[in-house]
PyMOL Python script that loads the backbone (N, CA, C, O; Angstrom):
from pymol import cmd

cmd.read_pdbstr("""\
ATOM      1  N   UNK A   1       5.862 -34.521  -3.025  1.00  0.00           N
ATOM      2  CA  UNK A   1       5.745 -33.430  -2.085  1.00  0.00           C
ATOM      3  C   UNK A   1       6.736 -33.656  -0.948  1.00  0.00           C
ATOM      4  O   UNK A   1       6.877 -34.828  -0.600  1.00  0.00           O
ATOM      5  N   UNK A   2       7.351 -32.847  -0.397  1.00  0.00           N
ATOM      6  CA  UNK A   2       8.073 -32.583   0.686  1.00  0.00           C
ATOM      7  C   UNK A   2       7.547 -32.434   1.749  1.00  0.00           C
ATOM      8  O   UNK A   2       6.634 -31.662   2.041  1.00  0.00           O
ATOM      9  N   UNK A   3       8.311 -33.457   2.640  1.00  0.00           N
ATOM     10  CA  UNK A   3       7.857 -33.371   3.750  1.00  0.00           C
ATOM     11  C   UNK A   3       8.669 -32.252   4.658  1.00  0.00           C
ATOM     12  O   UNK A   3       9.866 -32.476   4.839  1.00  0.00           O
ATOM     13  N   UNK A   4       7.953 -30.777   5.379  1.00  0.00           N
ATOM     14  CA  UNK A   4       8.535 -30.042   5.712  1.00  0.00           C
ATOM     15  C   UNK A   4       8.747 -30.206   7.148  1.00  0.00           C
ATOM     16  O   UNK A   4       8.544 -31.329   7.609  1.00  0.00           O
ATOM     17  N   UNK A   5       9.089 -29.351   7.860  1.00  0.00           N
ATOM     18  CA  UNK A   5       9.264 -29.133   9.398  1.00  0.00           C
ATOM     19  C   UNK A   5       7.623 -29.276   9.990  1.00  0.00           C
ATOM     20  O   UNK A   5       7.232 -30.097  10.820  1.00  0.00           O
ATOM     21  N   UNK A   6       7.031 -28.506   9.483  1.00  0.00           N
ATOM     22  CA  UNK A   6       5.807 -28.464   9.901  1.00  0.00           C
ATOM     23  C   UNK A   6       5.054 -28.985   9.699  1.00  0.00           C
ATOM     24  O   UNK A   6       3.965 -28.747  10.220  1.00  0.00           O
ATOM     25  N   UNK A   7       5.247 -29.988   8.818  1.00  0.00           N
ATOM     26  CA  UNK A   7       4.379 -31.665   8.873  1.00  0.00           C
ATOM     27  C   UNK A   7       5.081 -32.416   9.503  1.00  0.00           C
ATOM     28  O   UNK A   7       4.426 -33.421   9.779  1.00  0.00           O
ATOM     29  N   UNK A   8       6.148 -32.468   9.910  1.00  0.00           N
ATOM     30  CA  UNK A   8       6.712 -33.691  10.835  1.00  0.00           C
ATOM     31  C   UNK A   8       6.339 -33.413  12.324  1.00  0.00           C
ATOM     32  O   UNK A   8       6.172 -34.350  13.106  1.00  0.00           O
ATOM     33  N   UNK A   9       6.176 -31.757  12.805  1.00  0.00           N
ATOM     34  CA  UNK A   9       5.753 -31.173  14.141  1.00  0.00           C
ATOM     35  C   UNK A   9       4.083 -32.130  13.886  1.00  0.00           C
ATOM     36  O   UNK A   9       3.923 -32.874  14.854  1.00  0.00           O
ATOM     37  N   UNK A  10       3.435 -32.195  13.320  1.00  0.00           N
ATOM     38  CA  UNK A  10       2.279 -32.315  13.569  1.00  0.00           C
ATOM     39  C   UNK A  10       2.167 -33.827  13.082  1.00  0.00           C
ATOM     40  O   UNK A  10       0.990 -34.149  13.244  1.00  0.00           O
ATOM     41  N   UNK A  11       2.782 -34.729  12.635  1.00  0.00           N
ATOM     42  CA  UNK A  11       2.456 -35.941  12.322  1.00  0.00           C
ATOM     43  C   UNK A  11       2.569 -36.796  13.289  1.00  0.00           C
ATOM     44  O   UNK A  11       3.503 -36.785  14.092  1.00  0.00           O
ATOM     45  N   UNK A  12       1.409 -37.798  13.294  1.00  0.00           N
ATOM     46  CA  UNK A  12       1.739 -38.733  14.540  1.00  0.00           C
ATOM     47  C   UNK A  12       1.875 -40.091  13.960  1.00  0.00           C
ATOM     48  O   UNK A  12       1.439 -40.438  12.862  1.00  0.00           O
ATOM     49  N   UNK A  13       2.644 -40.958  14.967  1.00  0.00           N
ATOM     50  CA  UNK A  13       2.937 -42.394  15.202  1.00  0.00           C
ATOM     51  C   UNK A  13       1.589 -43.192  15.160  1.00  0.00           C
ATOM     52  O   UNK A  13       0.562 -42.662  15.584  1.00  0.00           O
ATOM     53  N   UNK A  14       1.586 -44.502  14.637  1.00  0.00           N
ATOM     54  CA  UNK A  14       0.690 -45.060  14.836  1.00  0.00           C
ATOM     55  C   UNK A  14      -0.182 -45.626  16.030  1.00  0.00           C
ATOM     56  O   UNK A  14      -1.371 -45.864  16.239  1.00  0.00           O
ATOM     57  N   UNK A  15       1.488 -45.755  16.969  1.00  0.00           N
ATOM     58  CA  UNK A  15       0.681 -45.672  17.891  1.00  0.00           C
ATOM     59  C   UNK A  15       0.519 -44.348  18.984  1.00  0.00           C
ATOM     60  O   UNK A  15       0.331 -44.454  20.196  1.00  0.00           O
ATOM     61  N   UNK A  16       0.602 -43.517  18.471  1.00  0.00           N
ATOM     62  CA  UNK A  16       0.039 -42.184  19.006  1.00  0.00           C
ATOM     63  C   UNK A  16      -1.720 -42.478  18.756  1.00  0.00           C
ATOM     64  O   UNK A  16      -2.634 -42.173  19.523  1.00  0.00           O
ATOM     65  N   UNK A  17      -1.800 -43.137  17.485  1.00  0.00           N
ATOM     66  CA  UNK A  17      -3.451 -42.946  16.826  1.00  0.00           C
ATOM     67  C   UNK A  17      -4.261 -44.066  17.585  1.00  0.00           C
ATOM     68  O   UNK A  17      -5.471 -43.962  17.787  1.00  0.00           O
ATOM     69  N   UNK A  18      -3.239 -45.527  18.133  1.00  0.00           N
ATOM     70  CA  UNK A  18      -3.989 -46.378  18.765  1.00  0.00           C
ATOM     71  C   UNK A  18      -4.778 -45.999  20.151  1.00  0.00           C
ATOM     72  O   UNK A  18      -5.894 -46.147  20.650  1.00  0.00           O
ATOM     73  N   UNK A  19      -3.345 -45.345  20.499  1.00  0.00           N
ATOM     74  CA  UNK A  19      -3.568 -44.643  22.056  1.00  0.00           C
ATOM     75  C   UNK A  19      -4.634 -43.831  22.321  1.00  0.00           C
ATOM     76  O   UNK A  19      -5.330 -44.033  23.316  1.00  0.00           O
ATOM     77  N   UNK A  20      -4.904 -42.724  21.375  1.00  0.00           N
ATOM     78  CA  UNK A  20      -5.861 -41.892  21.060  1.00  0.00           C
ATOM     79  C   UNK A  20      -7.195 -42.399  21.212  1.00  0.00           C
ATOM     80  O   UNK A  20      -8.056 -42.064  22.025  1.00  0.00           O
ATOM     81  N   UNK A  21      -7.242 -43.534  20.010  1.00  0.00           N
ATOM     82  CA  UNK A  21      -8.629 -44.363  19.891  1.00  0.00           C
ATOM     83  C   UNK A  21      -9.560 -45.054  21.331  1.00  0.00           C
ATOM     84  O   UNK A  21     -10.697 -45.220  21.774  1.00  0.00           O
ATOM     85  N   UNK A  22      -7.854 -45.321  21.666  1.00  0.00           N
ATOM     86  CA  UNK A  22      -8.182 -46.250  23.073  1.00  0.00           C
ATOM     87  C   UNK A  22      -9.011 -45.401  23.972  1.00  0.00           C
ATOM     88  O   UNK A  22     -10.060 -45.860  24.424  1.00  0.00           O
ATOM     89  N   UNK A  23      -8.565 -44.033  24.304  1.00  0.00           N
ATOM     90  CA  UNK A  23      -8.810 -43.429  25.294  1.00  0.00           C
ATOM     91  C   UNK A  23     -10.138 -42.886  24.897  1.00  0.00           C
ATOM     92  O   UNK A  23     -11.019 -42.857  25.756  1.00  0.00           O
ATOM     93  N   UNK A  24     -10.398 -42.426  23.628  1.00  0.00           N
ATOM     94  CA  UNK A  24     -11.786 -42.116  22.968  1.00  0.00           C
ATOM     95  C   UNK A  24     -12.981 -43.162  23.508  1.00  0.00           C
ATOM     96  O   UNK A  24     -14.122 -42.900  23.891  1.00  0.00           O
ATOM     97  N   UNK A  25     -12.426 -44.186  23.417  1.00  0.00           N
ATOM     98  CA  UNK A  25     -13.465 -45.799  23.800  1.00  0.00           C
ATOM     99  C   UNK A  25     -13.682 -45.469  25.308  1.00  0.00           C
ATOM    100  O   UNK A  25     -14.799 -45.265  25.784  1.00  0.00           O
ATOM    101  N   UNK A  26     -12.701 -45.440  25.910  1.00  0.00           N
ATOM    102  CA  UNK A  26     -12.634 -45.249  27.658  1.00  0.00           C
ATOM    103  C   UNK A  26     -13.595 -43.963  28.097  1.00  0.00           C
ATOM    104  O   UNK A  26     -14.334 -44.080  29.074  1.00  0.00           O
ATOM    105  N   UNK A  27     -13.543 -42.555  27.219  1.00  0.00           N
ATOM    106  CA  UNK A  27     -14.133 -41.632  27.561  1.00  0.00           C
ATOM    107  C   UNK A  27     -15.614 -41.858  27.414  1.00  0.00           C
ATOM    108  O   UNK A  27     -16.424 -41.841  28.341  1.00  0.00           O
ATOM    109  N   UNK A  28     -15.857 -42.057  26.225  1.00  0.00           N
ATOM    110  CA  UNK A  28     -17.184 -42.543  25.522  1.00  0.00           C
ATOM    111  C   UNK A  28     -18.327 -43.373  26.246  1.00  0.00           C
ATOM    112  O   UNK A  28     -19.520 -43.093  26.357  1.00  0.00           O
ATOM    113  N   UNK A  29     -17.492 -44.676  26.789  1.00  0.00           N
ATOM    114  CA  UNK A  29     -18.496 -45.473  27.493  1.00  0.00           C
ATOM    115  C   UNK A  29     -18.189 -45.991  28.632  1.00  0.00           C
ATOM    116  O   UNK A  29     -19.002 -46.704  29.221  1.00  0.00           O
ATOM    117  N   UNK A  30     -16.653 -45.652  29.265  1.00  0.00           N
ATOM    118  CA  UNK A  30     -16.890 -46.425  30.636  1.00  0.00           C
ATOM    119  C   UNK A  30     -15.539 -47.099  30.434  1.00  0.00           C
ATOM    120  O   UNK A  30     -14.481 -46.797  30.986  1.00  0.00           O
ATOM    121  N   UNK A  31     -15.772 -48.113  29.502  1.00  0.00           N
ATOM    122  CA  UNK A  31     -14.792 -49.326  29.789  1.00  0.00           C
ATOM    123  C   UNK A  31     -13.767 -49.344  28.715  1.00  0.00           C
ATOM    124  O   UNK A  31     -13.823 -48.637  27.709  1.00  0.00           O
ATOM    125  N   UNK A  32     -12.875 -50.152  28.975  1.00  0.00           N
ATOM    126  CA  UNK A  32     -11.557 -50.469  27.903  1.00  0.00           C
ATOM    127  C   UNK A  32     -11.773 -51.359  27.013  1.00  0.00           C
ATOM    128  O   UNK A  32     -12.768 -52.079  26.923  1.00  0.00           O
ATOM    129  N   UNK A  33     -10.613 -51.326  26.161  1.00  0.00           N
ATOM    130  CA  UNK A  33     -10.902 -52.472  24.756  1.00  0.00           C
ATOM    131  C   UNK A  33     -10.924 -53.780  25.868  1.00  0.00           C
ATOM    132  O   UNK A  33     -12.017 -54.291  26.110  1.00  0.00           O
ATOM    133  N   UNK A  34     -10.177 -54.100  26.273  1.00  0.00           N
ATOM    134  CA  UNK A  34     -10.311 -55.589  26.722  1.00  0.00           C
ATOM    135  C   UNK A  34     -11.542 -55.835  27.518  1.00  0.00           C
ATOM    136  O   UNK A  34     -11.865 -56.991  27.793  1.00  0.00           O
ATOM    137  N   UNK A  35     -12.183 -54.909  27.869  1.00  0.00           N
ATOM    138  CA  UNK A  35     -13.727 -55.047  28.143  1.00  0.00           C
ATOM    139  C   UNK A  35     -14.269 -55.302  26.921  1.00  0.00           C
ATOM    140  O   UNK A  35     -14.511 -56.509  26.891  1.00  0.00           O
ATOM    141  N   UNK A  36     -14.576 -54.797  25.923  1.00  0.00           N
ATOM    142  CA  UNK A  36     -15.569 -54.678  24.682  1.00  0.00           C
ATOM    143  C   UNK A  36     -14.899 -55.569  24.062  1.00  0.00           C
ATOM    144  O   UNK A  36     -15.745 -56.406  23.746  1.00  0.00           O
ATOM    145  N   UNK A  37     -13.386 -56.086  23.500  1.00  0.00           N
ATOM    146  CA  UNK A  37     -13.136 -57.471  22.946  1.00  0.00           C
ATOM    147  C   UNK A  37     -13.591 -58.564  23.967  1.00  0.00           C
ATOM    148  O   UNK A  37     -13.880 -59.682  23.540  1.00  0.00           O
ATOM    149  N   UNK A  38     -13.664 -58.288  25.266  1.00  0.00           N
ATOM    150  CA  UNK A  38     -14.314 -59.641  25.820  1.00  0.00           C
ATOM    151  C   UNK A  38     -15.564 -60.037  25.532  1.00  0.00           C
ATOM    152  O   UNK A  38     -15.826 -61.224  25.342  1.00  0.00           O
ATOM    153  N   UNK A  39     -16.718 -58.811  25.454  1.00  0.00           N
ATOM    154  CA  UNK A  39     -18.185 -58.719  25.229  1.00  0.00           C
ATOM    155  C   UNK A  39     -18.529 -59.087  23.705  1.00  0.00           C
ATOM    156  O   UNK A  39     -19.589 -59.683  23.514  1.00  0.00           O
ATOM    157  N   UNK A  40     -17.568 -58.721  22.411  1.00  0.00           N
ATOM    158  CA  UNK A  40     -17.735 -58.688  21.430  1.00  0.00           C
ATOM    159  C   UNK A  40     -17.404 -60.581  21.303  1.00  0.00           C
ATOM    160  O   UNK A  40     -18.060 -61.267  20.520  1.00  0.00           O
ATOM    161  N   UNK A  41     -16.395 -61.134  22.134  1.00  0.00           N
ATOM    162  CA  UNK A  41     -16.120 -62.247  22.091  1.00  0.00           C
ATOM    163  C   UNK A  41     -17.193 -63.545  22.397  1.00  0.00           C
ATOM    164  O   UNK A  41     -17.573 -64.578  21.844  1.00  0.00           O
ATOM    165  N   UNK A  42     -17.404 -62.813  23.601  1.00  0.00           N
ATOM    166  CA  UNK A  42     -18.955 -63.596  24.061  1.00  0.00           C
ATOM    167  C   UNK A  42     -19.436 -63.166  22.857  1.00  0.00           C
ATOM    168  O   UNK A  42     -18.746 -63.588  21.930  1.00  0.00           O
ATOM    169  N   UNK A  43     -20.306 -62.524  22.538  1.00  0.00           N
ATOM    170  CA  UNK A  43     -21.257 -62.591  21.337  1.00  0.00           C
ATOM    171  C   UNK A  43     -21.222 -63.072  19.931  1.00  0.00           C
ATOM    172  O   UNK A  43     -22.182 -63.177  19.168  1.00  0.00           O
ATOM    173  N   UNK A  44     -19.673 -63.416  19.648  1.00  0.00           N
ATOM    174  CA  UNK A  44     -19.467 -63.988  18.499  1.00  0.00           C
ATOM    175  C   UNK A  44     -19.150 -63.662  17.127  1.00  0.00           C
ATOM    176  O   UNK A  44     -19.251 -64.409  16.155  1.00  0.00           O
ATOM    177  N   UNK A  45     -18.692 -62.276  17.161  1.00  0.00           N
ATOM    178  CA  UNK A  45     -18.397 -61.464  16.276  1.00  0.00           C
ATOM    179  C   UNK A  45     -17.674 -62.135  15.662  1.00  0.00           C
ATOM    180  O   UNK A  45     -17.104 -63.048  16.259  1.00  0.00           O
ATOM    181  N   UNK A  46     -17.416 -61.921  14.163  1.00  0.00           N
ATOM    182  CA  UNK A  46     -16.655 -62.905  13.199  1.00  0.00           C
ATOM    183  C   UNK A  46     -15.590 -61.798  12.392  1.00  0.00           C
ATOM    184  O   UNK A  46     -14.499 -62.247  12.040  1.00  0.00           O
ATOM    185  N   UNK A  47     -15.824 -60.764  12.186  1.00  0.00           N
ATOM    186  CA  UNK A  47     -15.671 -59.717  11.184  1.00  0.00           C
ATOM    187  C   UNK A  47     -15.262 -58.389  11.530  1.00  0.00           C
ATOM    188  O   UNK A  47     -15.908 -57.997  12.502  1.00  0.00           O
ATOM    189  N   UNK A  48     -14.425 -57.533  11.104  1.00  0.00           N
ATOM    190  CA  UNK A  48     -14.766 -55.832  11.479  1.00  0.00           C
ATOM    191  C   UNK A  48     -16.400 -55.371  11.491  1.00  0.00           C
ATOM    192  O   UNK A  48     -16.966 -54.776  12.408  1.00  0.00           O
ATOM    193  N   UNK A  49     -17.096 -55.896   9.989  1.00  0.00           N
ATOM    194  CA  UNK A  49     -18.184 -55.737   9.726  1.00  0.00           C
ATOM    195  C   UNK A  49     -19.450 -56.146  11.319  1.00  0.00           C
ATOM    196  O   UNK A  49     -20.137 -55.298  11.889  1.00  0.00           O
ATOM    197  N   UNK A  50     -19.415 -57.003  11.513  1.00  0.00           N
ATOM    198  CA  UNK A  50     -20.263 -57.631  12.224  1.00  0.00           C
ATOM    199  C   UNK A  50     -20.131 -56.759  13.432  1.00  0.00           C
ATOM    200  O   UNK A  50     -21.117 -56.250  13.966  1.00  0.00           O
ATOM    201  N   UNK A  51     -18.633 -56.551  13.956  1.00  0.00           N
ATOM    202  CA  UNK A  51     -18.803 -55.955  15.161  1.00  0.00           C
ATOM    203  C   UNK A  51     -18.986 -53.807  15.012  1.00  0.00           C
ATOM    204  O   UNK A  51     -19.443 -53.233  16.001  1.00  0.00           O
ATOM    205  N   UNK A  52     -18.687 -53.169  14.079  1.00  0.00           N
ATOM    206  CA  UNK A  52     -18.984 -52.497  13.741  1.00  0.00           C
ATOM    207  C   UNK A  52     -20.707 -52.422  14.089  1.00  0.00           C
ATOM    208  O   UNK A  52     -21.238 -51.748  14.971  1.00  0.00           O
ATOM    209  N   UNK A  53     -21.273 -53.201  13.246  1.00  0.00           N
ATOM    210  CA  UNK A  53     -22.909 -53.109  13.620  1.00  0.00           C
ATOM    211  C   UNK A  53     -23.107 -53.169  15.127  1.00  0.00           C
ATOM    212  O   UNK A  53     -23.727 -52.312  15.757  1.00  0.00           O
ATOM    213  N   UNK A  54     -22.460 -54.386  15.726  1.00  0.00           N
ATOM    214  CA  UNK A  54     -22.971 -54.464  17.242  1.00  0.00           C
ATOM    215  C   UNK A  54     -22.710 -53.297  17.828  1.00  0.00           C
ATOM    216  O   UNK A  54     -23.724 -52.699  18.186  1.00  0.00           O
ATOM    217  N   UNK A  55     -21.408 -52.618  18.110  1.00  0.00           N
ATOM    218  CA  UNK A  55     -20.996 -51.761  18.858  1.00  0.00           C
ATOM    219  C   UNK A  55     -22.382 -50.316  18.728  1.00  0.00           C
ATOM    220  O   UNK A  55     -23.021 -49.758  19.619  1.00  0.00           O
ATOM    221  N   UNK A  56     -22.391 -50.131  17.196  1.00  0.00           N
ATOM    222  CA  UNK A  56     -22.547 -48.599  16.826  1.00  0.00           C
ATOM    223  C   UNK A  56     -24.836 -49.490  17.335  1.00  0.00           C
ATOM    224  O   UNK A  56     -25.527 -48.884  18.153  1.00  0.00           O
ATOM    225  N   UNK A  57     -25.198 -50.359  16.864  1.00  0.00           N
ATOM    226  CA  UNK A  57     -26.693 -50.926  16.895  1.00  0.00           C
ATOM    227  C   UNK A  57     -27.016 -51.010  18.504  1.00  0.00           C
ATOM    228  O   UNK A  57     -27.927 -50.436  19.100  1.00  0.00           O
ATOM    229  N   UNK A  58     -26.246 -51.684  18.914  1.00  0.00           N
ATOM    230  CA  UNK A  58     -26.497 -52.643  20.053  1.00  0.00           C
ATOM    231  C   UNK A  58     -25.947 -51.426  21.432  1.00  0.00           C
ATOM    232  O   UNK A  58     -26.476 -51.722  22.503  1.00  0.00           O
ATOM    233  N   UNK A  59     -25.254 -50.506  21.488  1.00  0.00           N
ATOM    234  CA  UNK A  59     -24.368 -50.183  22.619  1.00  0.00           C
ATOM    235  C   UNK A  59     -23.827 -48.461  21.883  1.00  0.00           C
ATOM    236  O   UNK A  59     -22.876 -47.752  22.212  1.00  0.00           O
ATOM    237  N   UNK A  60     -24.546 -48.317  21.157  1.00  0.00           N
ATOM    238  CA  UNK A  60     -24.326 -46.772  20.876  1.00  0.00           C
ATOM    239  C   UNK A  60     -22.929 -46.200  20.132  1.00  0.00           C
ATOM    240  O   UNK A  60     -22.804 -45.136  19.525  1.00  0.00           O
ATOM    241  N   UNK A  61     -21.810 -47.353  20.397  1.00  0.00           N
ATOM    242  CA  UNK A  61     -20.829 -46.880  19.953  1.00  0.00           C
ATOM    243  C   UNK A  61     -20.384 -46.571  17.976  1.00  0.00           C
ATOM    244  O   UNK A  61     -20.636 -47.243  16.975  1.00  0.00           O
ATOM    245  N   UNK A  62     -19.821 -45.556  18.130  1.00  0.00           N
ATOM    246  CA  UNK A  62     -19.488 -45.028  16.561  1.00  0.00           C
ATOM    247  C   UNK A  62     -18.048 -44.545  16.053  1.00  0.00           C
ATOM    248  O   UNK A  62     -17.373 -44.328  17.059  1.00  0.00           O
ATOM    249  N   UNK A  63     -17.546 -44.372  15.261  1.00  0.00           N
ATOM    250  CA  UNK A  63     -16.688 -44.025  14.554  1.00  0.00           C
ATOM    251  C   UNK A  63     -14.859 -44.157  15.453  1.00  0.00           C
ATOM    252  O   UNK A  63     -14.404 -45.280  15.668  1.00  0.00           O
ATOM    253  N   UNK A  64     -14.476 -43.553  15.646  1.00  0.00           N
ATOM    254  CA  UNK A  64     -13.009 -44.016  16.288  1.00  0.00           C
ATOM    255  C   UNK A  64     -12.633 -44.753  17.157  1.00  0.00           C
ATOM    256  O   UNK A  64     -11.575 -45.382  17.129  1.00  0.00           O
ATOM    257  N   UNK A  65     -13.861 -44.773  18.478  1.00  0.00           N
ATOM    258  CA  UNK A  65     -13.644 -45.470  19.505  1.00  0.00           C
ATOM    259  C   UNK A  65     -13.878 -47.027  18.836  1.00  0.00           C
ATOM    260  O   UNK A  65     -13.423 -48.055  19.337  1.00  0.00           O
ATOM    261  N   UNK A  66     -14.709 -46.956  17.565  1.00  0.00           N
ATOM    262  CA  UNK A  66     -14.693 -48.640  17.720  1.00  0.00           C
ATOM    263  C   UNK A  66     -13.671 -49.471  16.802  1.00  0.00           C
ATOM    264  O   UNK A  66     -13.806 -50.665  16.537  1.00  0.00           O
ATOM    265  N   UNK A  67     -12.360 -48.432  16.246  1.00  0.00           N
ATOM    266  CA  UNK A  67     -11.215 -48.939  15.770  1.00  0.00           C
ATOM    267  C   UNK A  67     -10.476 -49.442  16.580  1.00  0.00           C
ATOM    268  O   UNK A  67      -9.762 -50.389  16.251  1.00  0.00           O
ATOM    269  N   UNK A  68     -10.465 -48.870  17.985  1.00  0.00           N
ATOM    270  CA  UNK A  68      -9.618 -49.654  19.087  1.00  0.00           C
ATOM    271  C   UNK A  68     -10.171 -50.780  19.362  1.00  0.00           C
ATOM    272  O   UNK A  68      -9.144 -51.445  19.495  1.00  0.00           O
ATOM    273  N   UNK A  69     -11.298 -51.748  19.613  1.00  0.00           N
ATOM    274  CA  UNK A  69     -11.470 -52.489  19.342  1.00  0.00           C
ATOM    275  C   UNK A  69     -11.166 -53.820  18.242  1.00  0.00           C
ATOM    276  O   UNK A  69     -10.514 -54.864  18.247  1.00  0.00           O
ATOM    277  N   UNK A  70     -12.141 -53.014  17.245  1.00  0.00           N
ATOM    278  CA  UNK A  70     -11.499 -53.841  16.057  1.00  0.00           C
ATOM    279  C   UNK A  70     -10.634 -54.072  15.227  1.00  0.00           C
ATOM    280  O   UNK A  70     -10.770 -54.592  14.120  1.00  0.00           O
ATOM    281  N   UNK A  71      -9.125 -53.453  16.047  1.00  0.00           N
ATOM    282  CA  UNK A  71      -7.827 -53.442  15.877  1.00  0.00           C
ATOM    283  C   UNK A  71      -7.156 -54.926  16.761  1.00  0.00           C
ATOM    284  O   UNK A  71      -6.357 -55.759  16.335  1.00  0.00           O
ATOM    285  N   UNK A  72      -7.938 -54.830  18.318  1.00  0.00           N
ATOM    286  CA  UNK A  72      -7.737 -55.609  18.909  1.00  0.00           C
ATOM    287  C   UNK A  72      -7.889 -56.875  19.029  1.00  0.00           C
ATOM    288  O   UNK A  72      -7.267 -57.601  19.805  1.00  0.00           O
ATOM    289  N   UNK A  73      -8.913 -57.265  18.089  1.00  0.00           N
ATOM    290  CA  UNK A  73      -9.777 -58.356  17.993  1.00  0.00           C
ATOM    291  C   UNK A  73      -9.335 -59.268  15.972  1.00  0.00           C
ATOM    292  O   UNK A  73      -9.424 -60.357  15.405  1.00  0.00           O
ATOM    293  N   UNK A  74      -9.001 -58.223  15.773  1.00  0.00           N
ATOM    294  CA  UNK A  74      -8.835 -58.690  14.155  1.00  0.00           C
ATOM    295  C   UNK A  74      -7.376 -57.831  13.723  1.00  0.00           C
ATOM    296  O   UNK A  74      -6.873 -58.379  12.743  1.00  0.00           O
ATOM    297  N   UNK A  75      -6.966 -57.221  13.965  1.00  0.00           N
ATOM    298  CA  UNK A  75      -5.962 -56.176  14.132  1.00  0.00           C
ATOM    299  C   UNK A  75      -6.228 -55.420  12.593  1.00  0.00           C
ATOM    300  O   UNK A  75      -7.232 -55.550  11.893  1.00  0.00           O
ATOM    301  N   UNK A  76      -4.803 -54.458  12.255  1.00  0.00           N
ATOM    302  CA  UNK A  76      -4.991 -53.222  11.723  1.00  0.00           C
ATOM    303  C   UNK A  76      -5.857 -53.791   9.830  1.00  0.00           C
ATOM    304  O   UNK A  76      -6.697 -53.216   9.139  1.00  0.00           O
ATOM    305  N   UNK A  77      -4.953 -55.375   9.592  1.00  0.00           N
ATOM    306  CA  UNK A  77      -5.353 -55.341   8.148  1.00  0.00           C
ATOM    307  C   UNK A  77      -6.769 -55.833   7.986  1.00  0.00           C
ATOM    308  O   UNK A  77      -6.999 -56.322   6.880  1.00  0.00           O
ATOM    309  N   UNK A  78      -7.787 -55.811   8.860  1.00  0.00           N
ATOM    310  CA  UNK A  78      -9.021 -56.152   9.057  1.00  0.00           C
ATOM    311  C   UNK A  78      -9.636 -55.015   8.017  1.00  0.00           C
ATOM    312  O   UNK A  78     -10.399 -55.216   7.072  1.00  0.00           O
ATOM    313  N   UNK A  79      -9.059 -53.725   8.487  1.00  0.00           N
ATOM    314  CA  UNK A  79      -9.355 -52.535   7.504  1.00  0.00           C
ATOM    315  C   UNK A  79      -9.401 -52.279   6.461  1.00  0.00           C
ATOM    316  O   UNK A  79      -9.867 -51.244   5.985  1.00  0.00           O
ATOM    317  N   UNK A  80      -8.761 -53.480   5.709  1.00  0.00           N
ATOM    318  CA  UNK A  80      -7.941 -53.020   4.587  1.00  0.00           C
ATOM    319  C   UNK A  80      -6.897 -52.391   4.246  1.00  0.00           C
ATOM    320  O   UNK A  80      -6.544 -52.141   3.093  1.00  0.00           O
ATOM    321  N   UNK A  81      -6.373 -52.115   5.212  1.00  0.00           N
ATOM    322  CA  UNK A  81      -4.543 -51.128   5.255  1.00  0.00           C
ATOM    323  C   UNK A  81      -3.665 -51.744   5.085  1.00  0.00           C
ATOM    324  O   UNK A  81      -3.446 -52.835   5.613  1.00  0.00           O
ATOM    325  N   UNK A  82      -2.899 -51.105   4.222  1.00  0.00           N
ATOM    326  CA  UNK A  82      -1.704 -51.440   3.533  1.00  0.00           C
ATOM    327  C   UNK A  82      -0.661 -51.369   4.515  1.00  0.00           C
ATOM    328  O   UNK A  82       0.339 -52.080   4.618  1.00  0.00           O
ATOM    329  N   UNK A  83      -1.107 -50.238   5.343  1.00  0.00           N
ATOM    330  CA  UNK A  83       0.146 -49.323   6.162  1.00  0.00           C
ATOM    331  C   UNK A  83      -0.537 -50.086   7.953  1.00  0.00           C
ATOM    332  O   UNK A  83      -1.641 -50.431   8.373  1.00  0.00           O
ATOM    333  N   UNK A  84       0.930 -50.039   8.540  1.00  0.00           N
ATOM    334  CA  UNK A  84       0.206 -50.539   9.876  1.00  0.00           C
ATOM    335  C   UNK A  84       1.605 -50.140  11.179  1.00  0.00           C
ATOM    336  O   UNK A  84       2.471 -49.265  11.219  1.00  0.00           O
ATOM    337  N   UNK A  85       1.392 -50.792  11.704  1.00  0.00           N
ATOM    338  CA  UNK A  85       2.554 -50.914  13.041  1.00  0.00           C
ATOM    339  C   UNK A  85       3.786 -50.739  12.490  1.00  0.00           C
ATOM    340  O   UNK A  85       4.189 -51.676  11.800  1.00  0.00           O
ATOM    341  N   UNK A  86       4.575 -49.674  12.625  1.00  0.00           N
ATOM    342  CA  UNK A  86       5.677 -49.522  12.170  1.00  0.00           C
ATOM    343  C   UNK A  86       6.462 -49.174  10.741  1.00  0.00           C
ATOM    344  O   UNK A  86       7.673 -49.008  10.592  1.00  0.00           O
ATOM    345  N   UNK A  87       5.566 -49.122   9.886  1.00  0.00           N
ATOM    346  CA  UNK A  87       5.642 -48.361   8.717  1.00  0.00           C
ATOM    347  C   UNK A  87       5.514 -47.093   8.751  1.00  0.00           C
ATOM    348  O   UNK A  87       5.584 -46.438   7.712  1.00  0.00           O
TER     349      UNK A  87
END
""", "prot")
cmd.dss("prot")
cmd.show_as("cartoon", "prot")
cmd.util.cbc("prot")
cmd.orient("prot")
């Protein structure tokens, strides 16, 4: 498939998507990733998995805002992604 004009107008950078996430986290609850990787740090998180539960169990948080995190803490191939920073 071809990539046209009007998928390149609308496609974003990866880190367009980090930035995004980030600010989702900031709106959501208050504080920044380096707040919640510090808290997730104290507590001992080992995993995407583990902190996934804490965030969404423990502190309400769910779905995008807690990729900025666990980008930060384990970074993008924690996910399983092939594709990352600069690809």
């Amino acid at each position: 498939m071809a990539i046209t004009p009007e998928h390149q107008k609308t496609a974003k950078t990866w880190q367009t998507m980090v930035d995004s996430n980030k600010a989702l986290l900031l709106r959501k609850t208050g504080h920044d990733v380096a707040y919640w990787a510090g808290q997730a740090r104290t507590a001992g998180l080992r995993n995407d998995a583990e902190l996934r539960h804490w965030m969404r169990d423990e502190h309400g948080v769910t779905g995008y805002a807690q990729y900025a995190v666990s980008w930060e803490l384990f970074g993008w191939r924690a996910l399983g992604s092939p594709e990352g920073p600069g690809r």
